[in-house]
VEXTORLO-811670 format. One record per residue (C-alpha): residue number from 0; z, x, y. Coordinates in steps of 0.5 Angstrom, whole numbers, plus 500, padded with zeros to 3 digits. Layout:
<atoms>
resi: NUM&c3: Z&c1: X&c2: Y
...
</atoms>
This chain:
<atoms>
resi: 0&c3: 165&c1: 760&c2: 567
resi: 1&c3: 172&c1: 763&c2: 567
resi: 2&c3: 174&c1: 768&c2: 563
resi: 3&c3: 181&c1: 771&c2: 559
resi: 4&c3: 182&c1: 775&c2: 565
resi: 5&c3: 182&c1: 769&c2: 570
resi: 6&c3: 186&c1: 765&c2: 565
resi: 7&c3: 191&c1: 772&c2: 566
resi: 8&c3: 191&c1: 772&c2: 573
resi: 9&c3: 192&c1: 764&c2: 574
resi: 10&c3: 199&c1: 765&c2: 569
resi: 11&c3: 201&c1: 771&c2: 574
resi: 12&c3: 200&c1: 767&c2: 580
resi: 13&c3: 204&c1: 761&c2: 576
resi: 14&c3: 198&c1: 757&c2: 576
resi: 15&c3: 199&c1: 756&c2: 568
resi: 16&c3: 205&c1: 757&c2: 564
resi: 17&c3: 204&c1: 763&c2: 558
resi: 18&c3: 205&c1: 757&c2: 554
resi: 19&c3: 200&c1: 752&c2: 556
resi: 20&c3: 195&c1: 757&c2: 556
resi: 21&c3: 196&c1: 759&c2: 549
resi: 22&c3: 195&c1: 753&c2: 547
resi: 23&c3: 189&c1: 752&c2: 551
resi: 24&c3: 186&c1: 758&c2: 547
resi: 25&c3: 188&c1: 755&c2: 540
resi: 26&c3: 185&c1: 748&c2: 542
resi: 27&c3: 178&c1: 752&c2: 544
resi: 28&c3: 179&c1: 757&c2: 537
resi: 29&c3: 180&c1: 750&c2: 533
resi: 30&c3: 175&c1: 747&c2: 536
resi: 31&c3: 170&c1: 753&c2: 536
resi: 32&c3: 171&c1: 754&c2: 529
resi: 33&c3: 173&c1: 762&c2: 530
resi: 34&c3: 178&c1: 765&c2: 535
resi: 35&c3: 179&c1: 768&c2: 540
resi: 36&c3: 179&c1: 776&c2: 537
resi: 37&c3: 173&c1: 775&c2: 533
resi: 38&c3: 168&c1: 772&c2: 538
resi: 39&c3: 168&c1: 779&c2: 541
resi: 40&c3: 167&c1: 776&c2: 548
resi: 41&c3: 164&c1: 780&c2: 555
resi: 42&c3: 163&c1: 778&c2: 561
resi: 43&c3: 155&c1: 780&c2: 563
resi: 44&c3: 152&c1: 774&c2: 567
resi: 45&c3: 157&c1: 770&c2: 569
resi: 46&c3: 150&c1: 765&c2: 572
resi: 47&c3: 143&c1: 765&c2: 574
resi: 48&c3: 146&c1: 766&c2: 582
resi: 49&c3: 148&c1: 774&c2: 578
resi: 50&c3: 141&c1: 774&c2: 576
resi: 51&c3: 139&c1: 773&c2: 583
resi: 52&c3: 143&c1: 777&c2: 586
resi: 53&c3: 141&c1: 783&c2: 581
resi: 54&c3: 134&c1: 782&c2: 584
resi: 55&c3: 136&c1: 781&c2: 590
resi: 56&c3: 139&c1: 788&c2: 590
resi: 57&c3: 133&c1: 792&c2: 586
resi: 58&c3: 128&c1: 790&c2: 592
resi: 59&c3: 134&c1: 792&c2: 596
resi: 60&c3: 135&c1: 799&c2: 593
resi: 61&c3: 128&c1: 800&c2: 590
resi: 62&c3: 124&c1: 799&c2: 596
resi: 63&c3: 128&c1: 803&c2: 601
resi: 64&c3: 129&c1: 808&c2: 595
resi: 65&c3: 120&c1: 809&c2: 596
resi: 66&c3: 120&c1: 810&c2: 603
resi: 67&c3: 125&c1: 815&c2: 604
resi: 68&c3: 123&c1: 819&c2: 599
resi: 69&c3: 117&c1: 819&c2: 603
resi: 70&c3: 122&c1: 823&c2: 609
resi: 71&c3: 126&c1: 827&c2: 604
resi: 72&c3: 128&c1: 826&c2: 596
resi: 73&c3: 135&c1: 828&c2: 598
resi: 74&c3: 137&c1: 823&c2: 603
resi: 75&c3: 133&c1: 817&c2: 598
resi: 76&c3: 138&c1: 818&c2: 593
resi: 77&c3: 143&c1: 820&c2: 598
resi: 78&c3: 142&c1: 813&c2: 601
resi: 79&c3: 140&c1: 809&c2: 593
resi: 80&c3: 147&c1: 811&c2: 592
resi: 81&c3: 150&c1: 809&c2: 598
resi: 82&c3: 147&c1: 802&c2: 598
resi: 83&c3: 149&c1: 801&c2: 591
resi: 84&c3: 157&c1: 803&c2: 593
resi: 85&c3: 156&c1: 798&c2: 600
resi: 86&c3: 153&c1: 792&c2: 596
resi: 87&c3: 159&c1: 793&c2: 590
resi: 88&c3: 164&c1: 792&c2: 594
resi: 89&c3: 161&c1: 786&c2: 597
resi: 90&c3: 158&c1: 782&c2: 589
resi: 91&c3: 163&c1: 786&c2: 586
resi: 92&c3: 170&c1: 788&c2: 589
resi: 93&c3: 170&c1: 781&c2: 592
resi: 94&c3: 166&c1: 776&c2: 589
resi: 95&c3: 166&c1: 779&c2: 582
resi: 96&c3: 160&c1: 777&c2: 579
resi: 97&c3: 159&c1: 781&c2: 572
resi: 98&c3: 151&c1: 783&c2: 572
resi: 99&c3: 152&c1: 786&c2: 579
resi: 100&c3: 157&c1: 789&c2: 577
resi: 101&c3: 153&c1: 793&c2: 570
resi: 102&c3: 147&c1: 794&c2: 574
resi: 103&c3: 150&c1: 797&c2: 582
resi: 104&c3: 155&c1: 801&c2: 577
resi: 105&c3: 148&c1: 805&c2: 573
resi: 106&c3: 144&c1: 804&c2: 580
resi: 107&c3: 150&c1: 809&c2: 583
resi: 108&c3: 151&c1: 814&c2: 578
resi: 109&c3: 143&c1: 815&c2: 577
resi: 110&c3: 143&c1: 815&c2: 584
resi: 111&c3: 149&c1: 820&c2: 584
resi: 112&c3: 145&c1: 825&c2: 578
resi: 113&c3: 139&c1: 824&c2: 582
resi: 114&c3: 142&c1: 826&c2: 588
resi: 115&c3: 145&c1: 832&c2: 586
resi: 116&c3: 139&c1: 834&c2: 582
resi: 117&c3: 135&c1: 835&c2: 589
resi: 118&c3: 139&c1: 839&c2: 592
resi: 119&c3: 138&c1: 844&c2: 586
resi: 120&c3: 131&c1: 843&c2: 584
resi: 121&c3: 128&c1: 843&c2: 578
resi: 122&c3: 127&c1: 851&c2: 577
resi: 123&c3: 134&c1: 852&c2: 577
resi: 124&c3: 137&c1: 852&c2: 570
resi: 125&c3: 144&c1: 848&c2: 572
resi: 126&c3: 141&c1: 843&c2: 575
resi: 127&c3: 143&c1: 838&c2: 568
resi: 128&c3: 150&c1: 841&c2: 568
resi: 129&c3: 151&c1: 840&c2: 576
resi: 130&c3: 148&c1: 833&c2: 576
resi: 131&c3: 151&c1: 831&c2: 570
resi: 132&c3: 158&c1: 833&c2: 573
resi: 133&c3: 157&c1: 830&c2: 580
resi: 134&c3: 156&c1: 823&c2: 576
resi: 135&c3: 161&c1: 824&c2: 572
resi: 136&c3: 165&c1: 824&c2: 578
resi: 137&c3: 161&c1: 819&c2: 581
resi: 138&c3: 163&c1: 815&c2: 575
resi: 139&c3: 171&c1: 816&c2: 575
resi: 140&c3: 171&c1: 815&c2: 583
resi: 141&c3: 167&c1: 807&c2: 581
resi: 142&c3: 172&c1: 805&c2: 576
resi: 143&c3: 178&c1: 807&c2: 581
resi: 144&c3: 175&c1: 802&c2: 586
resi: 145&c3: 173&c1: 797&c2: 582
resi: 146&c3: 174&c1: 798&c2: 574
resi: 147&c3: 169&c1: 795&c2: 572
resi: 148&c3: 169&c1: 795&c2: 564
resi: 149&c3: 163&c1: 799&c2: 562
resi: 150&c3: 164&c1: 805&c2: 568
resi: 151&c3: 169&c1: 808&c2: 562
resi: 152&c3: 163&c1: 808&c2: 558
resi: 153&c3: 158&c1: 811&c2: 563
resi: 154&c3: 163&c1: 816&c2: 565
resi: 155&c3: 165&c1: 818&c2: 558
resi: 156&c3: 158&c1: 818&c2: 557
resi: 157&c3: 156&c1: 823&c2: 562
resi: 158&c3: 162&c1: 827&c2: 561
resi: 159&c3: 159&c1: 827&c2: 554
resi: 160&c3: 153&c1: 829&c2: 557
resi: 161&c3: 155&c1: 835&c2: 561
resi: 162&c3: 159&c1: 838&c2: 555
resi: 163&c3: 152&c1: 838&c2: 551
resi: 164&c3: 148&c1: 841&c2: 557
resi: 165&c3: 153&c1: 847&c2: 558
resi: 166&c3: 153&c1: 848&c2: 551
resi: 167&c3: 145&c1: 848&c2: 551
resi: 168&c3: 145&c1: 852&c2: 556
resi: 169&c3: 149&c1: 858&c2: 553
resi: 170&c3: 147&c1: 857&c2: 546
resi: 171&c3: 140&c1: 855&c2: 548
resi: 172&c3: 138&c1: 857&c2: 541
resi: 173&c3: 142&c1: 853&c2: 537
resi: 174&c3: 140&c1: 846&c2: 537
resi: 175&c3: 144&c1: 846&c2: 530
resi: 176&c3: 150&c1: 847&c2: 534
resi: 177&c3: 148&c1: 842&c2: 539
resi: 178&c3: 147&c1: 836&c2: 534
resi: 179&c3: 155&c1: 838&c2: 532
resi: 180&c3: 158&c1: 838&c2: 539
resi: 181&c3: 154&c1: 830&c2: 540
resi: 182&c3: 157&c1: 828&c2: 533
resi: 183&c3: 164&c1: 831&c2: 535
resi: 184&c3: 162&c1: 828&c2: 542
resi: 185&c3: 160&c1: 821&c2: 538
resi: 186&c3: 168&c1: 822&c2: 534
resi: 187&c3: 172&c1: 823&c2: 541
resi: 188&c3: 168&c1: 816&c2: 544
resi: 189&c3: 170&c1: 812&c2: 538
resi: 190&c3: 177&c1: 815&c2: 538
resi: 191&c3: 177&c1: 813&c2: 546
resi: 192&c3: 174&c1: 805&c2: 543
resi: 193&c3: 180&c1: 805&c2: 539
resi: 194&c3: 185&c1: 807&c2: 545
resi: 195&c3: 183&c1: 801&c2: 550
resi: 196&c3: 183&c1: 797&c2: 543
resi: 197&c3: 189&c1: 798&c2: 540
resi: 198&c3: 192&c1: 796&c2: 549
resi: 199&c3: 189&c1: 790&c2: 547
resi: 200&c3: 189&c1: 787&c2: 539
resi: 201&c3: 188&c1: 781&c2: 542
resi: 202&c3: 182&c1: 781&c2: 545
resi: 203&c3: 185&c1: 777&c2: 552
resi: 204&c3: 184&c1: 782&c2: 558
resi: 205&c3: 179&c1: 788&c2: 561
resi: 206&c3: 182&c1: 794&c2: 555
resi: 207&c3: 178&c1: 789&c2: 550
resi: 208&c3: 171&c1: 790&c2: 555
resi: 209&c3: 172&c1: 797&c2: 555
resi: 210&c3: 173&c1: 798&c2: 548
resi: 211&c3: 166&c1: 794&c2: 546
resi: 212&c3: 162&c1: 799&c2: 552
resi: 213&c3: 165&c1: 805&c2: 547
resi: 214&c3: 164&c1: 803&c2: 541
resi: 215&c3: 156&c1: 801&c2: 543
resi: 216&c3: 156&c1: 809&c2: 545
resi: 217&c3: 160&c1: 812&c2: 540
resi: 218&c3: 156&c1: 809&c2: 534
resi: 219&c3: 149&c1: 813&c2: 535
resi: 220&c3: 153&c1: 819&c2: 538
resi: 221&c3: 156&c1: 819&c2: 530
resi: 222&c3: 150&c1: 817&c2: 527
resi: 223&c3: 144&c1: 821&c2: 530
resi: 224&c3: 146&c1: 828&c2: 529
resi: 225&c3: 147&c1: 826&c2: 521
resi: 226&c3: 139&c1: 824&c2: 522
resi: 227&c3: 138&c1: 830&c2: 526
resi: 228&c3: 141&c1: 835&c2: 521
resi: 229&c3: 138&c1: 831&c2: 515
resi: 230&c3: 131&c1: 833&c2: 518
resi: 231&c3: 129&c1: 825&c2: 517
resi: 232&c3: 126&c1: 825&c2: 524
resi: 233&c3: 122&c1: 831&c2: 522
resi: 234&c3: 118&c1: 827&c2: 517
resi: 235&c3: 123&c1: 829&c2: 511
resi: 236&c3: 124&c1: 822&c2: 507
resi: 237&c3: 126&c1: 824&c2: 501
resi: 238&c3: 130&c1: 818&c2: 496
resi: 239&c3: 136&c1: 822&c2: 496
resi: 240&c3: 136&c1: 823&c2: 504
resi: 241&c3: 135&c1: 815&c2: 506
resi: 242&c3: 140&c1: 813&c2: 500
resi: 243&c3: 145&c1: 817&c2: 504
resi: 244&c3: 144&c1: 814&c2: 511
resi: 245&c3: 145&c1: 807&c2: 507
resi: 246&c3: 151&c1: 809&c2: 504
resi: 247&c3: 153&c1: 812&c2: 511
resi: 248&c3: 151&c1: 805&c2: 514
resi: 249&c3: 155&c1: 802&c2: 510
resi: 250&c3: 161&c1: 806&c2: 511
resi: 251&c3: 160&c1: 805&c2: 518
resi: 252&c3: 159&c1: 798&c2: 517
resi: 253&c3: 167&c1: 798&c2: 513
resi: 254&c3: 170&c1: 801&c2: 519
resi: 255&c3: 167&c1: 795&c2: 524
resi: 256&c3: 169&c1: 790&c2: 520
resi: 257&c3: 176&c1: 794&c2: 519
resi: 258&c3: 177&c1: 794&c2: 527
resi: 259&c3: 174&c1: 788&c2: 528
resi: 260&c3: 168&c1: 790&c2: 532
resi: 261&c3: 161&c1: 788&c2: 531
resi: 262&c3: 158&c1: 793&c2: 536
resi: 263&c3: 160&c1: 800&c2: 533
resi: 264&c3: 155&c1: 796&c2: 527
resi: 265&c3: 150&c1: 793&c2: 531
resi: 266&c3: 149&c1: 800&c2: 536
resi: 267&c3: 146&c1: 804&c2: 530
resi: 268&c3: 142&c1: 799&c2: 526
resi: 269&c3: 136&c1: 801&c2: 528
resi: 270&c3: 137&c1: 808&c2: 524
resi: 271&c3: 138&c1: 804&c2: 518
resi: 272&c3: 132&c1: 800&c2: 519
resi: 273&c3: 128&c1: 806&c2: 520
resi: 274&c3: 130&c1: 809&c2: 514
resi: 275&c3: 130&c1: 802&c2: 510
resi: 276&c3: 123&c1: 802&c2: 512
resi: 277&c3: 121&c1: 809&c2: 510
resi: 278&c3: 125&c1: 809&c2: 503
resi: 279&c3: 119&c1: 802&c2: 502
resi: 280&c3: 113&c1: 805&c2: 504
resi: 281&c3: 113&c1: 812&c2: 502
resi: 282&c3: 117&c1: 809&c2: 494
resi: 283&c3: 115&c1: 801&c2: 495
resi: 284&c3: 109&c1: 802&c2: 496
resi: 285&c3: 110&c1: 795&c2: 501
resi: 286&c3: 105&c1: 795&c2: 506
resi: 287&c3: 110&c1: 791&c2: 511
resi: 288&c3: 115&c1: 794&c2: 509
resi: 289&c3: 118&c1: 792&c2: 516
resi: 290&c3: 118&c1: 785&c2: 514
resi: 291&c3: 122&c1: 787&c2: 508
resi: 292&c3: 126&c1: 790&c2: 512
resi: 293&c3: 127&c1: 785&c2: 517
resi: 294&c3: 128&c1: 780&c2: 511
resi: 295&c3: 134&c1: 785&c2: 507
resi: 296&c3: 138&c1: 786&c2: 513
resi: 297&c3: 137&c1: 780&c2: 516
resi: 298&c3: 139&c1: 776&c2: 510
resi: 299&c3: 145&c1: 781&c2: 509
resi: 300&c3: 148&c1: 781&c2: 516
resi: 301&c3: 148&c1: 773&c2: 516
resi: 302&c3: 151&c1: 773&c2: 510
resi: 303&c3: 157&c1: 778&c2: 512
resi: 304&c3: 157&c1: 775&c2: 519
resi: 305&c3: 158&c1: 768&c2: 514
resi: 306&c3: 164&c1: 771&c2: 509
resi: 307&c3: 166&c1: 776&c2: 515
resi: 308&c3: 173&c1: 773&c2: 515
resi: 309&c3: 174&c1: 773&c2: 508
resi: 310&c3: 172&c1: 780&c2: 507
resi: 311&c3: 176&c1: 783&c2: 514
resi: 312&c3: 182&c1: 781&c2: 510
resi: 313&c3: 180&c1: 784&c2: 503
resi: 314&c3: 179&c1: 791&c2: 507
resi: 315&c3: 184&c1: 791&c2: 513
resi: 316&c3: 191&c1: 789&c2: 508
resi: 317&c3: 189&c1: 794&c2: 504
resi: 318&c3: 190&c1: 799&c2: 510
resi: 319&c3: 197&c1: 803&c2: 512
resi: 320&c3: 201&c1: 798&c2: 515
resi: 321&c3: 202&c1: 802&c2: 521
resi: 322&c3: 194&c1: 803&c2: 522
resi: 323&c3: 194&c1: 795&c2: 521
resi: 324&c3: 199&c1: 794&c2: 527
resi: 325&c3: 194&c1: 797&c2: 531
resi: 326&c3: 188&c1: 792&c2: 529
resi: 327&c3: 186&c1: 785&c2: 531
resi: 328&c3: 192&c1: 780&c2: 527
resi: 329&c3: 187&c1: 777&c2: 521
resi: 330&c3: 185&c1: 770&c2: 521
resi: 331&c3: 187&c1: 765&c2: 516
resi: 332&c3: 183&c1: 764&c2: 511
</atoms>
């Protein structure tokens, strides 16, 4: 399986010209029927041999992970960590497989913020701020070594992290406060989406990957607080408070068909499902009232999905032109 990436390193090295490869990726666009940009494309499993390796690494890591906590918790993590660096620099760094890469990336930072938990201890009231600090850091020295694209994701989710449990900790009577700090946080990811975005409109090396790793973190650190403040996940289901977050939805969906980015929709779907569901129960009266759920968003996302192209140019050419500048070029339609 190649990748743009790969066809971007082989125009480097003067294996392909620019030209031929542009072609190519015309010749796949036309045939496929859709482009490049609107495919959203990211590398996960590159082949079952990343399904073996990943296997392979979890007994590895696992298995001494539960017989060195036998002997001492902070040398298990010490060693998890460790051993997840080590096997990185083998199936990532040299073999750049993409599973692997996912998988030994989360293995290291959890290692890390295990690891610094266990020195502190579970009585001390930093030990959240510590460990989210030292996998924050964890995180930043792993995309230096190997830039793996969800890595910016993992360390700005962290980060993010951090700043909530510091927050938590010197006001922890105030989870209003802390539900603003997480919408805030969720607004400073989605403007970093649009950063490594913007790098790239078209969609061809590792700052589009990036890009979608964001977008999948900003959308439930925007929406969730609104649900929160809302007191829907206490039970207060009122017409008025389901209608909104519909309505916030479909913002939420206009900004992801402006930029072009699926993701930043499908990352918050479930809050709308969940709020969908308790607006027929509790006024519908419909017994399965998931099923109907299903069926309305489901029939409405692969009607979207269909007219997709049709509608991104109805929003996108009504926008500012130096906004549209920073956006995916629209397809013909």
């Amino acid at each position: 399986m190649y990748t743009d990436e790969d066809l971007n390193l082989a125009v480097k090295k003067g294996v392909f010209s620019a030209h031929s490869v542009e072609e190519f990726r015309q010749l796949v666009s036309s045939s496929n029927g859709s482009s490049p940009v609107d495919e959203e494309n990211f590398r996960l499993v590159g082949g079952f041999n990343d399904i073996f390796i990943v296997i392979a690494c979890a007994l590895l890591l696992f298995s001494s992970l539960w017989v060195l906590m036998s002997i001492n918790e902070s040398l298990a993590y010490l060693v998890f960590a460790a051993l997840s660096w080590a096997l990185s620099e083998i199936f990532v760094k040299r073999r750049k497989m993409a599973l692997p890469a996912i998988v030994l990336l989360l293995t290291f930072v959890g290692g890390a913020f295990n690891f610094a938990g266990s020195l502190l201890g579970d009585q001390s009231s930093y030990v959240v701020i510590f460990s989210t600090a030292v996998s924050t850091l964890a995180a930043y020295l792993h995309w230096r070594r190997f830039k793996v694209p969800i890595t910016v994701a993992v360390g700005t989710g962290t980060g993010l992290a951090l700043l909530g449990s510091s927050v938590l900790s010197f006001f922890p009577q105030s989870a209003g406060f802390l539900m603003v700090t997480l919408f805030l946080c969720g607004c400073v990811a989605f403007v970093l989406a649009m950063y490594w975005d913007a790098g790239d409109t078209s969609r061809t090396t590792r700052k589009s990957d990036v890009a979608f790793w964001l977008h999948l973190l900003a959308a439930p650190l925007i929406i969730h607080p609104i649900f929160s403040n809302l007191g829907i996940l206490e039970g207060n289901e009122s017409l008025s408070n389901m209608l909104l977050i519909v309505l916030l939805y479909l913002l939420m969906t206009v900004v992801s068909i402006s930029i072009d980015r699926r993701a930043f929709m499908v990352s918050s779907l479930v809050y709308v499902i969940y709020a969908l569901v308790s607006l027929f129960e509790h006024y519908g009266g419909v017994g399965y009232s998931f099923a109907v759920t299903g069926v309305v968003v489901g029939a409405s996302l692969l009607l979207l999905s269909f007219y997709w192209h049709t509608v991104r140019s109805f929003f996108v050419q009504r926008l500012p032109e130096g906004i549209q500048n920073y956006l995916p070029v629209i397809k013909k339609v």
